[in-house]
Residue frames as a rotation matrix with the C-alpha (Angstrom) as fourth column:
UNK 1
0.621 0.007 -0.784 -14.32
0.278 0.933 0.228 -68.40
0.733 -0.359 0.577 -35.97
UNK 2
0.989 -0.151 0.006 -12.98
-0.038 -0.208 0.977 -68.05
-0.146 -0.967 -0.211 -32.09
UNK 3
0.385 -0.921 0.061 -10.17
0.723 0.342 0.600 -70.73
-0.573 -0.187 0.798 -32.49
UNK 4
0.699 0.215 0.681 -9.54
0.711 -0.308 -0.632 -68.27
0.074 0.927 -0.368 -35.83
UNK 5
0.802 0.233 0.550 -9.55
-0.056 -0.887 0.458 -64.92
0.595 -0.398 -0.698 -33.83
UNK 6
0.941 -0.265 0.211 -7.45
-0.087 0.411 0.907 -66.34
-0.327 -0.872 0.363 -31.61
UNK 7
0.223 -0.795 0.563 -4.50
0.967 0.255 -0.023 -67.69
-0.125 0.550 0.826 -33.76
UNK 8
0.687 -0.047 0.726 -4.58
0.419 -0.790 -0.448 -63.61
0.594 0.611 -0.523 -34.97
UNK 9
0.735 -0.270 0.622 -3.92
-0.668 -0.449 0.593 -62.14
0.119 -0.852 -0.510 -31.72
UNK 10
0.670 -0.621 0.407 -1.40
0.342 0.745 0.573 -65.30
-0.659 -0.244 0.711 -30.94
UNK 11
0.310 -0.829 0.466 0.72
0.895 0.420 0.152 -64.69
-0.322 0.369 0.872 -33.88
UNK 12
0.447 0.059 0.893 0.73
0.350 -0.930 -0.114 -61.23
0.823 0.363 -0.436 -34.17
UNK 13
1.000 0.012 0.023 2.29
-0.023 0.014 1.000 -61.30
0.012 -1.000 0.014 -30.90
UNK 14
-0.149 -0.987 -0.065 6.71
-0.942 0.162 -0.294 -60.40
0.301 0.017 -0.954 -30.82
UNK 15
-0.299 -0.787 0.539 7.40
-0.881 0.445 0.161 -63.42
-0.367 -0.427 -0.827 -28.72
UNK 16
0.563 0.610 0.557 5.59
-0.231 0.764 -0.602 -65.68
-0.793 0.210 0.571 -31.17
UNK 17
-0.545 -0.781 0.306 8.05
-0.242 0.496 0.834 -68.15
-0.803 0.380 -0.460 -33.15
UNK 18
-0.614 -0.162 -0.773 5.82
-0.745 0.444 0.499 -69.88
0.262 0.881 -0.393 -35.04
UNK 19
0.703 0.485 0.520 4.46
-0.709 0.536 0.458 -73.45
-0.057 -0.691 0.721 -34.38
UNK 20
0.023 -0.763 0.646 6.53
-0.936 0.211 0.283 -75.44
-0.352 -0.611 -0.709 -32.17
UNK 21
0.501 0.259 0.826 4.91
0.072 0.938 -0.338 -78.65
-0.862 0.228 0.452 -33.79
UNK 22
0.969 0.201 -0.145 5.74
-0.002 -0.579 -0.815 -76.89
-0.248 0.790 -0.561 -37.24
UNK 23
0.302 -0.915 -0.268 9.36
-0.658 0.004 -0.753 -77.02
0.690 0.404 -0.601 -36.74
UNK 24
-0.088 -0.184 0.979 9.82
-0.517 0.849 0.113 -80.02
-0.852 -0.496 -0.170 -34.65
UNK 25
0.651 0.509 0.563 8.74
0.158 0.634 -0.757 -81.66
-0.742 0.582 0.333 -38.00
UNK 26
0.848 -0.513 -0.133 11.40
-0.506 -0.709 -0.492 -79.45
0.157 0.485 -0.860 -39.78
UNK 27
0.031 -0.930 0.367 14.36
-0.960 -0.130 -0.249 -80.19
0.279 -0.344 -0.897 -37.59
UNK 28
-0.556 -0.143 0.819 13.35
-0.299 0.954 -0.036 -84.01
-0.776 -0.265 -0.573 -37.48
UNK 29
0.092 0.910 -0.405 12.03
-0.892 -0.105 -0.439 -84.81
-0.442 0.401 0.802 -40.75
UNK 30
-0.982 -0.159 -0.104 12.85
-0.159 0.987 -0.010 -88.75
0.104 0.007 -0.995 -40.74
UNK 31
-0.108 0.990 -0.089 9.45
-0.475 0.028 0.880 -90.25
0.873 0.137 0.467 -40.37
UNK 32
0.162 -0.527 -0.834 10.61
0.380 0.813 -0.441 -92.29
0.911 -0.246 0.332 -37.96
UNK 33
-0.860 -0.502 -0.090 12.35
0.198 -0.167 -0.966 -89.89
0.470 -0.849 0.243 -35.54
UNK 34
-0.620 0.375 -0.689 10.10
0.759 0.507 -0.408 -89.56
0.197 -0.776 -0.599 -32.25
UNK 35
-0.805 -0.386 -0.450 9.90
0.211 -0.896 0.391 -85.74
-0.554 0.220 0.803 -32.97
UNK 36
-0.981 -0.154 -0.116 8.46
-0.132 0.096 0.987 -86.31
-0.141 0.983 -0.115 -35.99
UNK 37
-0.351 0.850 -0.392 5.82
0.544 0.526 0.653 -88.61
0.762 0.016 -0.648 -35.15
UNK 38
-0.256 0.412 -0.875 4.55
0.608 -0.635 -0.477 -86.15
-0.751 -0.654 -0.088 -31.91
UNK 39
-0.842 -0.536 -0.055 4.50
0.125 -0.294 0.948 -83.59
-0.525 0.791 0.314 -34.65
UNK 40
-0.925 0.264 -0.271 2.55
-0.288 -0.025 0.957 -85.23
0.246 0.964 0.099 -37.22
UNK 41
-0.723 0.542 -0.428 0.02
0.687 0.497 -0.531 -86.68
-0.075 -0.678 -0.731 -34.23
UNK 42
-0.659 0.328 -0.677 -0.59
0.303 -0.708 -0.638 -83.29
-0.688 -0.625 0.367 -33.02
UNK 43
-0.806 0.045 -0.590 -1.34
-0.554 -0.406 0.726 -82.20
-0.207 0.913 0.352 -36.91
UNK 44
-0.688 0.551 -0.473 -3.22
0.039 0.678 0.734 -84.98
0.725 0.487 -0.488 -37.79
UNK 45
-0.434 0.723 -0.538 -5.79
0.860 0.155 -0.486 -84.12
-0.268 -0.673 -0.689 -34.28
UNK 46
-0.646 0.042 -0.763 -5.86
-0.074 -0.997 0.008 -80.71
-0.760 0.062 0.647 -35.30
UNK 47
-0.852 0.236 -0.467 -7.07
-0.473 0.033 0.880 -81.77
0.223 0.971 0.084 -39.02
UNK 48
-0.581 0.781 -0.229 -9.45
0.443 0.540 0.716 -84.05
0.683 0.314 -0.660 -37.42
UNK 49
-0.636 0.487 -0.598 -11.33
0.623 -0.133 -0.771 -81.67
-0.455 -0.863 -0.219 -35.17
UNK 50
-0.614 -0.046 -0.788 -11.29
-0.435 -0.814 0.385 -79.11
-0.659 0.579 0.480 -37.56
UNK 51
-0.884 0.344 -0.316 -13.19
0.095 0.794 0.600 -82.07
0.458 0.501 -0.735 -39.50
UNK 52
-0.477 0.736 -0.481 -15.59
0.871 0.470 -0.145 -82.89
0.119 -0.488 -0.865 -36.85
UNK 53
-0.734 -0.250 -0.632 -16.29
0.294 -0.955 0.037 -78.88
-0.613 -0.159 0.774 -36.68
UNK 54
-0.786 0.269 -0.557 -16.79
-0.527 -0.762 0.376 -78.45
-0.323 0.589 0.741 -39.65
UNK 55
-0.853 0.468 -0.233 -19.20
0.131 0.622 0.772 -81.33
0.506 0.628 -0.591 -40.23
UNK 56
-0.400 0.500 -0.768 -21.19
0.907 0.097 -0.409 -80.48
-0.130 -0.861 -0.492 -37.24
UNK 57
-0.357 0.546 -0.758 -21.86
0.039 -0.802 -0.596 -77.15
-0.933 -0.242 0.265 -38.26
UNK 58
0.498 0.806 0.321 -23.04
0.308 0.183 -0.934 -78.50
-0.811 0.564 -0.157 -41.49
UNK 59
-0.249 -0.703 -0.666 -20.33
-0.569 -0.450 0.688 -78.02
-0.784 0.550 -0.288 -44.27
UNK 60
0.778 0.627 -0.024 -20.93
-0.448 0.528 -0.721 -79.77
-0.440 0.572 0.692 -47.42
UNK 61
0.678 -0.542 -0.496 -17.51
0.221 0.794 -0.567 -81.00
0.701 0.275 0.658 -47.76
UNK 62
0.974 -0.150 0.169 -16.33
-0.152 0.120 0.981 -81.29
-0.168 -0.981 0.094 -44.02
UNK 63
0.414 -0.910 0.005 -12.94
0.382 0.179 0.907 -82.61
-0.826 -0.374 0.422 -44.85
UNK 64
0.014 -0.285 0.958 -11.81
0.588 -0.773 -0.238 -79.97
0.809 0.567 0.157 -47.99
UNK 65
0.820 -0.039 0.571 -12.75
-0.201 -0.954 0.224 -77.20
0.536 -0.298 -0.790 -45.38
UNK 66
0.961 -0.271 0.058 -10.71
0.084 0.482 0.872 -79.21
-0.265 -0.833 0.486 -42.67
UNK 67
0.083 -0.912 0.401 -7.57
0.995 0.101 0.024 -79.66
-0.063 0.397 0.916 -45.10
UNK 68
0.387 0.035 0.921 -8.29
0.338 -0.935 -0.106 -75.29
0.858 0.353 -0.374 -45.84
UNK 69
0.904 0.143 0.403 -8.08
-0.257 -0.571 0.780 -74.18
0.342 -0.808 -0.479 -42.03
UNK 70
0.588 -0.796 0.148 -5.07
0.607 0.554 0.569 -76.59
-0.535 -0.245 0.809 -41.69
UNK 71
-0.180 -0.780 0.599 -2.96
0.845 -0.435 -0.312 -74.58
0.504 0.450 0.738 -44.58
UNK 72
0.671 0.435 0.600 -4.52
0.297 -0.900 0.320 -71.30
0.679 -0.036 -0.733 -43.19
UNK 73
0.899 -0.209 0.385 -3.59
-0.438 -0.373 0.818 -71.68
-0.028 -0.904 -0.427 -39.69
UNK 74
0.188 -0.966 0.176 0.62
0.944 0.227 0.238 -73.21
-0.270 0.122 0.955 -40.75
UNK 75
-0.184 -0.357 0.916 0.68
0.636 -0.754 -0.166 -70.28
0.750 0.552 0.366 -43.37
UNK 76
0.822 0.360 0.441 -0.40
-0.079 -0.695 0.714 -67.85
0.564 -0.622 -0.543 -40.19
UNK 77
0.807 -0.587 -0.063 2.35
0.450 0.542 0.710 -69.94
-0.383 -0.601 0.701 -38.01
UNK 78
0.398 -0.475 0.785 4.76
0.908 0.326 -0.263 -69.51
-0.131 0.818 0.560 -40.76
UNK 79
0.191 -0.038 0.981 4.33
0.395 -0.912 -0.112 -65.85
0.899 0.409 -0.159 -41.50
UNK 80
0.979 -0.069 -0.194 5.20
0.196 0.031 0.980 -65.30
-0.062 -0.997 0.044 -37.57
UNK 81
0.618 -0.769 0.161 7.96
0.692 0.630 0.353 -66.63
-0.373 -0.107 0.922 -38.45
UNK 82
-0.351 -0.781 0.517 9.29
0.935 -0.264 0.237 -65.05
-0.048 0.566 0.823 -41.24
UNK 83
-0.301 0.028 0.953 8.12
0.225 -0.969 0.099 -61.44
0.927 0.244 0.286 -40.71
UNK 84
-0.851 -0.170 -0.497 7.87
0.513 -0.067 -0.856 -61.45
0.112 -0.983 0.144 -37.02
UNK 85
-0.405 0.879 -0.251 4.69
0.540 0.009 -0.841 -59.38
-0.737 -0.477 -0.478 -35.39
UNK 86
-0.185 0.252 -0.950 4.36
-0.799 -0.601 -0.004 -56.79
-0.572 0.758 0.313 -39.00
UNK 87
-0.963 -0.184 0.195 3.16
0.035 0.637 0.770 -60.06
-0.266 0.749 -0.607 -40.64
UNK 88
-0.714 0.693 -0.094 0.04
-0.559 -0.485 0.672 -60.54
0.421 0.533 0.734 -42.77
UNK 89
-0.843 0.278 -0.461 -1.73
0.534 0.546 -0.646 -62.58
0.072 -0.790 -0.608 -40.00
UNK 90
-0.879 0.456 -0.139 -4.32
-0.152 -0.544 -0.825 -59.90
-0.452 -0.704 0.548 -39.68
UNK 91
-0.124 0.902 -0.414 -6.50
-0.978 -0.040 0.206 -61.37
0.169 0.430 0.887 -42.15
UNK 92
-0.876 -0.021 -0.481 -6.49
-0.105 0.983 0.149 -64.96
0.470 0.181 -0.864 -41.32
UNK 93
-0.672 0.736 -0.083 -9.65
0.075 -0.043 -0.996 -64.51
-0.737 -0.675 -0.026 -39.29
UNK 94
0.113 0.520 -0.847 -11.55
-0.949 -0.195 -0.246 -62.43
-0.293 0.832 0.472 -42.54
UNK 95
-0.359 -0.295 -0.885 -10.24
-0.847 0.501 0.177 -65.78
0.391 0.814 -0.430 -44.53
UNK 96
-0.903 0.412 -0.121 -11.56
0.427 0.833 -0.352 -68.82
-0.044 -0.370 -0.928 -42.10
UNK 97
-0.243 0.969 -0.050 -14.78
0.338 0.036 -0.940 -67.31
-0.909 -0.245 -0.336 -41.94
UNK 98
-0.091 0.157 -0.983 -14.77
-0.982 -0.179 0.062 -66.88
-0.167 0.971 0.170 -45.87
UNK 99
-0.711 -0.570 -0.412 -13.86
-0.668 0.731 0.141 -70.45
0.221 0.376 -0.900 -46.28
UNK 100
-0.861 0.506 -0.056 -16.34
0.473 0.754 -0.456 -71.59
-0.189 -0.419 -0.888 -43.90
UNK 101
-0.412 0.597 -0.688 -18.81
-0.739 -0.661 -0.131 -68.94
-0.533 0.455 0.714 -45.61
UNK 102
-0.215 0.199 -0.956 -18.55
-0.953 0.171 0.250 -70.65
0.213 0.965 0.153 -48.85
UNK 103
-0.796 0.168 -0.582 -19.15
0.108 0.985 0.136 -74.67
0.596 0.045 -0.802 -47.47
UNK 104
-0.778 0.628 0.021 -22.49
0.140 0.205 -0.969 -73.52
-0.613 -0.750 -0.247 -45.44
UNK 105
-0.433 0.861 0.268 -25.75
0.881 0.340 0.331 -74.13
0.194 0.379 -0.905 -46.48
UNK 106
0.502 0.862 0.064 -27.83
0.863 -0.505 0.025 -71.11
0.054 0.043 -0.998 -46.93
């Protein structure tokens, strides 16, 4: 998957933090604060494209894969973070296109 491929190269990158959405939710976690809710928006579009995606190319359970690509691509964010460009990021491609392996048809 592009968006996948993409995220690799992105977080494998030194001047990559993380996601910015990812700890905005951190450092405002009231539900409430304004932060927060931008945040949990952005997440919650992400989760539903990643939905529409996967239903469109024919998954057989469109929103399981959707909720999968969502932990993938935090835990990818994440690992940025905490091990800076020597992180295990280089397989997160190999792993979305397992995931989305196992919910196609044929």
């Amino acid at each position: 998957m592009v968006v996948f491929a993409a995220l690799e190269k992105m977080v494998s990158n030194p001047m990559c933090h993380g996601c910015p959405f990812l700890h905005a939710a951190t450092e405002f976690p009231e539900e409430t604060h304004p932060g927060h809710h931008l945040a949990l928006e952005h997440k919650q579009a992400v989760r539903a494209r990643f939905q529409a995606l996967a239903a469109q190319a024919g998954a057989q359970y469109p929103e399981i894969l959707a909720d999968q690509l969502m932990l993938l691509m935090d835990g990818a964010h994440l690992q940025s973070r905490m091990f800076g460009p020597t992180n295990p990021v280089v397989y997160v491609a190999q792993v979305a296109v397992a995931l989305i392996d196992v919910q196609l048809p044929g």
